[in-house]
C-alpha positions as a printed Julia matrix, in Angstrom:
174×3 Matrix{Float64}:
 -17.61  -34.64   16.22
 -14.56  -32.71   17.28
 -14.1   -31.77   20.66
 -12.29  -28.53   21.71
 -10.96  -27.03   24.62
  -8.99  -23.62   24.74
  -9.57  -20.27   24.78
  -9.26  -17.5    21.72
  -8.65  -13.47   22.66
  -9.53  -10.5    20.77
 -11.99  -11.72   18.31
 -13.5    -9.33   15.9
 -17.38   -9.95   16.31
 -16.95  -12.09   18.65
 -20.24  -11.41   21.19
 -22.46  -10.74   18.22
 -21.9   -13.29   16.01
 -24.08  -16.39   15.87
 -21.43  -18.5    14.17
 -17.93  -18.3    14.25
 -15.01  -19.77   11.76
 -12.55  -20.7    14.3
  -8.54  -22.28   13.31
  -8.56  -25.41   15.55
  -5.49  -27.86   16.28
  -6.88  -31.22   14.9
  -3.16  -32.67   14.99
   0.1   -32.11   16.77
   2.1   -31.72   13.22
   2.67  -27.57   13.46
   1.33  -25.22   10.95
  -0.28  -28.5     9.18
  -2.04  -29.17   11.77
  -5.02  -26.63   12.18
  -8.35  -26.75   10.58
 -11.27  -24.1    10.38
 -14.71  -25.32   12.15
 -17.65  -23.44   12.69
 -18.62  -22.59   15.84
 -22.09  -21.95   16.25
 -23.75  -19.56   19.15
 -25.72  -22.37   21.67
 -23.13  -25.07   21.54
 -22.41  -26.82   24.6
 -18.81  -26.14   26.1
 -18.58  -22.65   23.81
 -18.56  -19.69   25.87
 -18.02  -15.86   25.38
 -16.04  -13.6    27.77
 -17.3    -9.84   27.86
 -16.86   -7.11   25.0
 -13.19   -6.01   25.43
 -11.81   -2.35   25.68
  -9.71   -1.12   22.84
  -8.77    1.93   21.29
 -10.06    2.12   17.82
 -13.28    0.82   15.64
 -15.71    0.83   18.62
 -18.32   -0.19   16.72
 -17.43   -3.51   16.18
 -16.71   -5.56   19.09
 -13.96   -7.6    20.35
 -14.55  -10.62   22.52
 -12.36  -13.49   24.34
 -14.13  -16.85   23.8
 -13.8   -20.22   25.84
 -13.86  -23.88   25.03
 -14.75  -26.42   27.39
 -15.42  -29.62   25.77
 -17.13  -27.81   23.21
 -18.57  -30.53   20.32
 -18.07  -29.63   16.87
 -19.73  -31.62   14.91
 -17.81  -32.86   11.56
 -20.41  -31.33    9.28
 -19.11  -28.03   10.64
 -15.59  -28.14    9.35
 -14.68  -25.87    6.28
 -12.5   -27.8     3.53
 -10.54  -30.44    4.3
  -9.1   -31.27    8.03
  -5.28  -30.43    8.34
  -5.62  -27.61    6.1
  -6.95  -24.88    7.97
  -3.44  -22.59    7.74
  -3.37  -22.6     4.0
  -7.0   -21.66    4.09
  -6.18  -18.91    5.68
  -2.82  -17.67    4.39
  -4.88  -17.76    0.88
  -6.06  -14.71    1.58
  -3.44  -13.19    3.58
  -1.86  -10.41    1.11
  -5.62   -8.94    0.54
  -6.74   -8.84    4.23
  -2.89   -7.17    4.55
  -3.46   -4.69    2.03
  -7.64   -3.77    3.18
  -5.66   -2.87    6.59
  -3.02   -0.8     4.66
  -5.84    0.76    2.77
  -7.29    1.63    6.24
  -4.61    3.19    7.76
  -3.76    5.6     4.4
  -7.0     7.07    4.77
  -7.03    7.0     8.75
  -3.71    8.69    8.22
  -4.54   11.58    5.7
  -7.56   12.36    8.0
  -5.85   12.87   10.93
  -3.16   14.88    8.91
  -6.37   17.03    7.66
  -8.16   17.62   11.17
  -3.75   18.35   12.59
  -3.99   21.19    9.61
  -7.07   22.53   10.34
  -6.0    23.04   14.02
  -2.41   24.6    13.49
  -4.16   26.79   11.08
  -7.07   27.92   13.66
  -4.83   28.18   16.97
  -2.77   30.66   18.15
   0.4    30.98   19.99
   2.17   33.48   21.06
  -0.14   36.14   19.08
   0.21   33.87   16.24
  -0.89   30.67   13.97
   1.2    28.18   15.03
   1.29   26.77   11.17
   2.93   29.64   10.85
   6.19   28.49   13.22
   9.15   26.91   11.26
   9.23   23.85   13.59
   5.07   23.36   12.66
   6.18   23.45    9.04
   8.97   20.65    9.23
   6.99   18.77   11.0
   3.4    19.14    8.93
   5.92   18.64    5.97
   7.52   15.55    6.91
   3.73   14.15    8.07
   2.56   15.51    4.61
   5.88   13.58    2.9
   5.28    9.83    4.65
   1.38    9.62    4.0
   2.05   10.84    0.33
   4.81    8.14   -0.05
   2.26    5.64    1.74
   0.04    6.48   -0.59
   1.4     5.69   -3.23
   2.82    2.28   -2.23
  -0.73    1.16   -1.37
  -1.51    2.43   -5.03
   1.0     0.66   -6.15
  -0.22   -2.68   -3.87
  -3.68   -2.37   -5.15
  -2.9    -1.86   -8.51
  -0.79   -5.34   -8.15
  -3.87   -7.21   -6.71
  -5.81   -6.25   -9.51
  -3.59   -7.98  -11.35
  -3.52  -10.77   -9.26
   0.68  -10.45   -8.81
   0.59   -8.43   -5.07
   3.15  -10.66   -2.89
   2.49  -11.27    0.78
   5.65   -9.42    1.33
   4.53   -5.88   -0.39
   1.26   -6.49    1.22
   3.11   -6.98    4.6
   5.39   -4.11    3.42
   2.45   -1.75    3.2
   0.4    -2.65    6.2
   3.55   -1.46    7.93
């Protein structure tokens, strides 16, 4: 078995999940040294912290977790030892482009609810969308999430042809 000591911070499912894939440093050699284990709920030495405060996606908590001595056995490791990092930068342009997906949408809402409001309150005896400066400003909003937009078209539309680089995925998570 493995034995591991540390502590990880904001983990996504962290109090509610019974079994956790967790990047572990099996060897001292950088990047190439990390491998994914399982981490089941029960173990001896694995310990969570409390559900942490953030600001967004409430619904899904966020946890510390602590290792103390915690054994792993060797059935529990995912693919081969040492290669944990590549495991996980497999992935890395899709999980960068389901957050840039995310954000679009999280963006064009809040533009949405902004327009409803400057178009319901007054000011002044007056909309406020109706001020110049509420214009520029709506416009310029309206301008970035449309140009967003379609980058993470363009991203997806990459994926799906299986030719999206980590650096446009990267690009539009930004």
């Amino acid at each position: 078995h493995y034995i591991v000591n540390g502590a990880k911070t904001f983990i996504s499912n962290g109090i509610n999940a019974d079994a956790l894939v967790t990047a572990v440093r099996t060897d001292n050699d950088g990047h190439r040294g990390l491998s994914l284990l399982v981490i089941e709920r029960g173990m001896a030495g694995f310990k969570r912290g409390h559900n942490l405060k953030k600001i967004g996606r409430h619904c899904q908590d966020t946890a510390e977790l602590y290792f103390s001595d915690c054994q792993v056995p060797f059935a529990n490791r995912l693919g081969e030892e040492n290669q944990g990092f590549y495991y996980m930068m497999f992935n890395l342009a899709q999980e960068r482009l389901n957050i840039a997906v995310s954000a679009i949408t999280a963006a064009q809402y809040s533009f949405n609810l902004t327009m409803q409001y400057v178009q319901e309150r007054e000011a002044f005896g007056q909309k406020i969308a109706t001020f110049q400066n509420t214009r520029f400003a709506m416009a310029e909003l309206a301008t970035e999430i449309k140009i967003g937009q379609t980058f993470v078209d363009r991203c997806v539309m990459a994926h799906n042809r299986k030719d999206l680089t980590p650096e446009e995925a990267a690009m539009a998570k930004w």
